[in-house]
N, C-alpha and C positions, 0 to 999 in steps of 0.2 A: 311861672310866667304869668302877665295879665291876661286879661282877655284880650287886648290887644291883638290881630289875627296877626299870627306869627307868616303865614303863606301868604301873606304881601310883601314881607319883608325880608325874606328868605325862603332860597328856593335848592333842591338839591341836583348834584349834578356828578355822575357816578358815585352815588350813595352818600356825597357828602355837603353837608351844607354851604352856601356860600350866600352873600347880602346881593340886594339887585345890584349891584356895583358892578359884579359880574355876570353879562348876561349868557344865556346856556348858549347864544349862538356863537359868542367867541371861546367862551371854553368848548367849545366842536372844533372849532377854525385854528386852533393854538398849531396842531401839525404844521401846516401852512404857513408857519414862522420862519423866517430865515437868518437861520442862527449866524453868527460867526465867528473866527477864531478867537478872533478879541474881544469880544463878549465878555462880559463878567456878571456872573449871577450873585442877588442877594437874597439867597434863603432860609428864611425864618418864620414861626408862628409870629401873627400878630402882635404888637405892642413888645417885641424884644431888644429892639432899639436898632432898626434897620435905615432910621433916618440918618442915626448918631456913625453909625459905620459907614455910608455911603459917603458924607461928610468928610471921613477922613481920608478913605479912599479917593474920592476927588483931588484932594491935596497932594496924596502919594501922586498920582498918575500926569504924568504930563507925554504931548502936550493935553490940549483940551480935553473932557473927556463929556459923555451926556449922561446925566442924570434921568432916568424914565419915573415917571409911574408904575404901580406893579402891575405885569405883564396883563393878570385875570383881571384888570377892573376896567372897566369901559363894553361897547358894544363892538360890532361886527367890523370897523372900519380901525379898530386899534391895531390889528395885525398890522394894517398896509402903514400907519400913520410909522410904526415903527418900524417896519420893513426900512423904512423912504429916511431913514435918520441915519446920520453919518457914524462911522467906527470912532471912537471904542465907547460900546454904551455899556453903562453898568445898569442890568436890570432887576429891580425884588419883584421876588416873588415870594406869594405864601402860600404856594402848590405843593404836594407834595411831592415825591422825584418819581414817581411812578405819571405821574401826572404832565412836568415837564414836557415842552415839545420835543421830540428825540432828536430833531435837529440841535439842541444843546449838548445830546450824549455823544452824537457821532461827529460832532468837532470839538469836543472836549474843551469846551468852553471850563473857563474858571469857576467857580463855584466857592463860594466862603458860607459856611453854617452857622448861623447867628445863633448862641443858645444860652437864652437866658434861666437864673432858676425860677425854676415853674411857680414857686409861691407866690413869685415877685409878679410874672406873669399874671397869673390868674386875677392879683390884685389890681394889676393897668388894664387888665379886660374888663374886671368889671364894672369898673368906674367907666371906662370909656362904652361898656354899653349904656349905664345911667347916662350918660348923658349926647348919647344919641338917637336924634329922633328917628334915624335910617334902618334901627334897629330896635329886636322887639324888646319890651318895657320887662327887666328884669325887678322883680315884688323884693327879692334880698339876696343877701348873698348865699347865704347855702342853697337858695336856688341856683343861681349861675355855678357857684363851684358844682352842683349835681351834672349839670350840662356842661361845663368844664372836665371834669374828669370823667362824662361818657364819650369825648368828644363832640356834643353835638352842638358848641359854641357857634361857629363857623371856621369853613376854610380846612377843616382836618386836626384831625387830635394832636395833640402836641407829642403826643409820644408817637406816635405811628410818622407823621412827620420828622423827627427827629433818627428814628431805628432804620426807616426806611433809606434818610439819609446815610446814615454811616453804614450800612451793609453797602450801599451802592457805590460810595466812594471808597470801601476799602476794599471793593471787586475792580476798582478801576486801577489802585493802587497795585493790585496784585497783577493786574492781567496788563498792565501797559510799564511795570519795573519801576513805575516812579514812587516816590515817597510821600 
């Protein structure tokens, strides 16, 4: 990495990195969410193509449906802004499920796991940290993929993201009978 001070541009938040996108006081505030049934989550690491799904999604669902921003990016006032937004919202997120406000677990809001392969991944990360200035200045790519495969990209490891997800939706599968 440059010298570029990496702690302006990322800050961590229960041990894991995130950009100032998201600031620590709404990832505190996320509980505070109010989920509901018709909720649909879009979770995925970074650059997996969470725009390309919500997209389509949109077109399956009628009638209207609202498209969000992902849930962690903004400050303090993003809760209420989407609290105050009509049903049925589909929202991404690139939290891990451990992270989720548990108001998505106890109304069993939808959930679709966006999983891209990771090499393809790693390759849209690290272009798109080249080429942004919100982010710290990657010197080349076996540097990023180093921080790539310790997780400390931002946002959460892709595997830890990914494992956490399917243990948790296949406890949900099991313990509520559905498929």
């Amino acid at each position: 990495m440059s010298t570029q001070s990496q702690t302006a541009l990322i800050h961590r938040f229960n041990g894991i990195p995130f950009t100032t996108r998201s600031s620590p006081d709404l990832l505190k505030s996320l509980d505070a969410f109010d989920a509901r049934e018709d909720d649909i989550l879009l979770v995925s690491y970074p650059k997996s193509g969470t725009h390309w799904l919500a997209q389509i999604i949109m077109q399956i669902y009628t009638p209207k449906v609202t498209l969000t921003s992902p849930i962690e990016f903004g400050d303090i006032s993003r809760v209420e802004e989407l609290n105050n937004l009509s049903s049925k919202r589909i929202i991404p997120t690139h939290l891990d499920y451990n992270m989720l406000p548990s108001n998505f677990k106890v109304k069993q809001c939808k959930a679709f796991y966006i999983i891209r392969n990771p090499k393809d991944t790693a390759v849209s990360m690290y272009h798109y940290y080249r080429d942004n200035p919100n982010l710290p200045t990657i010197d080349s790519w076996t540097v990023f993929l180093e921080l790539f495969l310790r997780g400390d990209d931002m946002c959460s490891s892709l595997m830890a993201l990914l494992v956490n997800g399917l243990i948790a939706t296949s406890e949900t599968s099991c313990t509520s009978g559905q498929q």
